[in-house]
N, C-alpha and C positions, 0 to 999 in steps of 0.2 A: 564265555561259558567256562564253568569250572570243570578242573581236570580231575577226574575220579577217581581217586585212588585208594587203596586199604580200604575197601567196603564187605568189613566182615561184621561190624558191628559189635566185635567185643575191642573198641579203645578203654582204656584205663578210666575210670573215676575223675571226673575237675575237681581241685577244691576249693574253698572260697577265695584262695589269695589271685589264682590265676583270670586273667582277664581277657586271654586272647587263644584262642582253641580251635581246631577243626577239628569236626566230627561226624562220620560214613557210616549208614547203617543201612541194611539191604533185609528186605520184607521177605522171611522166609516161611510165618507163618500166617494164618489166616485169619485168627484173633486184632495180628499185629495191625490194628487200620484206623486209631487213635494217633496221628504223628507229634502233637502237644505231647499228652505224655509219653509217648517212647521217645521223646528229643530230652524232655523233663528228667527225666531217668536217668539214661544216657548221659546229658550233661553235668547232670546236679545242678538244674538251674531249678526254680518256679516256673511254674506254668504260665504264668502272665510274664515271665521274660521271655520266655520262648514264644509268645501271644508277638511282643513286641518283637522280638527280633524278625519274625515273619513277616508283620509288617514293614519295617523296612527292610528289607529284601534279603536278610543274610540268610534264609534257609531255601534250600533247592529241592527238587524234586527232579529225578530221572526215571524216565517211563521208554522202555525201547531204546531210540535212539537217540529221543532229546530230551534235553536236558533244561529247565523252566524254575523261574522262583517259584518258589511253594508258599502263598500270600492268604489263602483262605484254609484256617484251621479245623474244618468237617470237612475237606475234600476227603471223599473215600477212598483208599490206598489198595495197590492191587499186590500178588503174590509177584515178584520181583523189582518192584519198585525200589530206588535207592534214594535214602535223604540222606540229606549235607546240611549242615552247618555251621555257620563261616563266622563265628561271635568273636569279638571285639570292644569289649567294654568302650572305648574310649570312642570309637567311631561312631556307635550307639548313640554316644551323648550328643553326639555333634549336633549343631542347632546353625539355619542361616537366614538372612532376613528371606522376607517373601518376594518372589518373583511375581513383576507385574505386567498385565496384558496390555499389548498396546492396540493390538488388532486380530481379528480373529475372523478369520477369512473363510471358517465352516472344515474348509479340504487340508487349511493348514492356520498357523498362529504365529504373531510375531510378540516376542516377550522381551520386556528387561529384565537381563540377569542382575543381580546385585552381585558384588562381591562374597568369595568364598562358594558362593553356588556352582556344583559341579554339571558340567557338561555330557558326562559318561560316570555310573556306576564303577563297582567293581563286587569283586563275588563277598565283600563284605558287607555291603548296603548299596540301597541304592534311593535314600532318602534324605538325600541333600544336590539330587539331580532335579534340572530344571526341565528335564522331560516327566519324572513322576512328578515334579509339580504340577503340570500339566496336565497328565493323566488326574490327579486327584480336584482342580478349582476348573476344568473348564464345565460349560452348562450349555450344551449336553454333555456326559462325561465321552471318553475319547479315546482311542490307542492314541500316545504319542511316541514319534521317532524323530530320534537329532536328525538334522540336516549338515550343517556345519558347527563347528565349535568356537567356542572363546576359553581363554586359560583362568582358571580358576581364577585367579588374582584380575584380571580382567573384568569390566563389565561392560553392558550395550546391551543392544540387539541381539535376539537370538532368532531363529526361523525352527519352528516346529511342524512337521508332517503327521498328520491324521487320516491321509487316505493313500492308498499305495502308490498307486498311479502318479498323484499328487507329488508325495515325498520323492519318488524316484525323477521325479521331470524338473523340480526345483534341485535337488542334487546335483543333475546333469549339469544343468546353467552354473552352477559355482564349481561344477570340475574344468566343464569348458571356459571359466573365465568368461563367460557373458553377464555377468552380475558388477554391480557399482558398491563398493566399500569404502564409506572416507568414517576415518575416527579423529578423536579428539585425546591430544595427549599432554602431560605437561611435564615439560624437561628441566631439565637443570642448564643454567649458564643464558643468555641472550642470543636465541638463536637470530638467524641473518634475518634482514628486512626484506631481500627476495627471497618468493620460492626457489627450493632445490630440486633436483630430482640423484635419486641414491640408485646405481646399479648392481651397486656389487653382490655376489651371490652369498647364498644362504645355503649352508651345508652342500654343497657344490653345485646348488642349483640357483638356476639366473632368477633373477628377482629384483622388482622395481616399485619403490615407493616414492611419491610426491607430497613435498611439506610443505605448508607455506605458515608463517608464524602471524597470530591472530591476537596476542597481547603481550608483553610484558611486566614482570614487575621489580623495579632496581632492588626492592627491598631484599626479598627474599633470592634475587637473582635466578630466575626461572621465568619460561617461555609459557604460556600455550598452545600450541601446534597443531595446526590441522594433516591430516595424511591419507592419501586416496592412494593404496595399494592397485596395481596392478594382476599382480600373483598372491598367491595367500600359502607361503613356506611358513614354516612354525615358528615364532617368533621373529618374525619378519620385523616388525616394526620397531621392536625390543634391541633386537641386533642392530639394522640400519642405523635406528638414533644415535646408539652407544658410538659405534663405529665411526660417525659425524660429529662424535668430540659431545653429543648434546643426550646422555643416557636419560629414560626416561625414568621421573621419580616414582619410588619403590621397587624400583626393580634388581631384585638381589644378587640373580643371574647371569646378568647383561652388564647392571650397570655400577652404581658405588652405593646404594642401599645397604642397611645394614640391620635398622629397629624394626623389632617384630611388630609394630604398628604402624609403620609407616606404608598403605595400604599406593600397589601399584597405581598409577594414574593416567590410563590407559582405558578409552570408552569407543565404542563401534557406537556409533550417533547416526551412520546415515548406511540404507542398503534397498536394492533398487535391483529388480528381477523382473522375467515375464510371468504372468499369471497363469500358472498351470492348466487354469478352464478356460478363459479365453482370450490368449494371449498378448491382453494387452500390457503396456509397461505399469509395473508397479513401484510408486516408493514412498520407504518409509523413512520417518524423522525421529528422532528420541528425542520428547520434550526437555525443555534446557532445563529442568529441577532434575535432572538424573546425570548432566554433561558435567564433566571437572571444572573446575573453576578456580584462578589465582587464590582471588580471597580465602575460601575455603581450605587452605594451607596455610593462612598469616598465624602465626601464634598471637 
């Protein structure tokens, strides 16, 4: 939630050059109940930008105590009401492939993320999240809520929540570690012929990941690797590898990546929970057109 500040509603004039702005306006009058045009005004934008920025999620609305995107342009506006503005040309543009469903269990969804697609919003958009994507292709349409995440540069499996109960009872199972996570990775160098298992901790917390290597190729000198997590620390997998002399490629953080196109390689393929209705074991598979693959890096 954004933090509200300066809402007096006289901010200065944008003018064309600038492209990144916030802007606080508080409904003092009773005419004021048009929020396109008082945002239009306000910003020195057109109306169909600020049509568009609404849709993807940079304009808010505060009413009492909370605080919501403001996404339908005839919502009727009350005397104290406070909109924001959170424009970002550049963020606007952004574009990411479509996220694909793999299962859709009604209470909840399991999706492939593609690369670049974001797992959480921010008060600048929220239209390159793989939960509005959700919200906007499932049939029937939906509230959806993340469950757990993957890093933008990441792709696999995602797990979306559509009913409370639901979201909150699959949550639990991935705090308490009752859930099964094996991904697919592909490192740099030949990794070993047995499986390892890595304990070392991750930002001082204990942490275990199991790899066992599933191809190699001399050319390019790089592994395949599969890896079943036990704990889920933030970049667990990313760190261990590196940390095993075996960094995973693309990863600029962790490991010796460096070209802006050389996309992480890094996929959550398999995930395995109880069924929020009726408890039995579920699991799912990422078909292999979405899993990394040697070839697919040979120049």
């Amino acid at each position: 939630m954004p933090q509200c500040l300066g809402l007096t509603g006289e901010n200065p004039p944008v003018t064309a050059k600038q492209v990144k702005f916030e802007h606080h306006l508080t409904i003092k009058h009773p005419e004021q109940s048009d929020a396109v045009s008082l945002l239009a005004t306000l910003c020195s934008l057109s109306k169909q930008q600020v049509k568009q920025a609404m849709v993807k999620g940079a304009v808010w609305l505060t009413r009492g105590k909370t605080t919501t995107r403001l996404r339908r342009t005839k919502r009727a506006l009350q005397l104290g009401d406070e909109l924001h503005i959170y424009y970002n040309s550049s963020v606007l543009q952004q574009q990411v492939d479509d996220a694909v469903l793999i299962s859709d269990q009604q209470q909840f969804s399991v999706w492939y993320k593609p690369y670049a697609m974001l797992c959480q919003g921010s008060k600048w958009s929220d239209h390159t999240t793989i939960n509005r994507y959700a919200e906007l292709n499932l049939s029937p349409q939906r509230t959806a809520n993340i469950i757990h995440r993957l890093d933008r540069a990441a792709t696999g499996l995602v797990v979306i929540g559509h009913a409370k109960q639901a979201t909150a009872a699959i949550a639990k199972q991935f705090e308490l570690r009752h859930t099964d996570k094996i991904y697919q990775v592909i490192v740099e160098g030949q990794f070993p012929s047995q499986p390892i298992t890595i304990n070392s901790d991750v930002d001082g917390k204990s942490a275990c990941s199991h790899a066992r290597v599933l191809a190699y190729d001399s050319n390019q000198h790089r592994s395949l690797v599969e890896v079943k997590i036990d704990t889920g620390r933030k970049h667990q997998i990313r760190i261990h590898m590196a940390s095993s002399g075996y960094p995973v490629v693309g990863d600029r953080q962790h490991g010796d990546a460096t070209g802006d196109d050389d996309n992480l390689q890094l996929t959550a393929c398999f995930l395995a929970f109880n069924s929020p209705v009726t408890g039995e074991r579920l699991e799912f598979s990422l078909p292999q057109q979405y899993r990394p693959t040697l070839s697919a890096l040979r120049s």
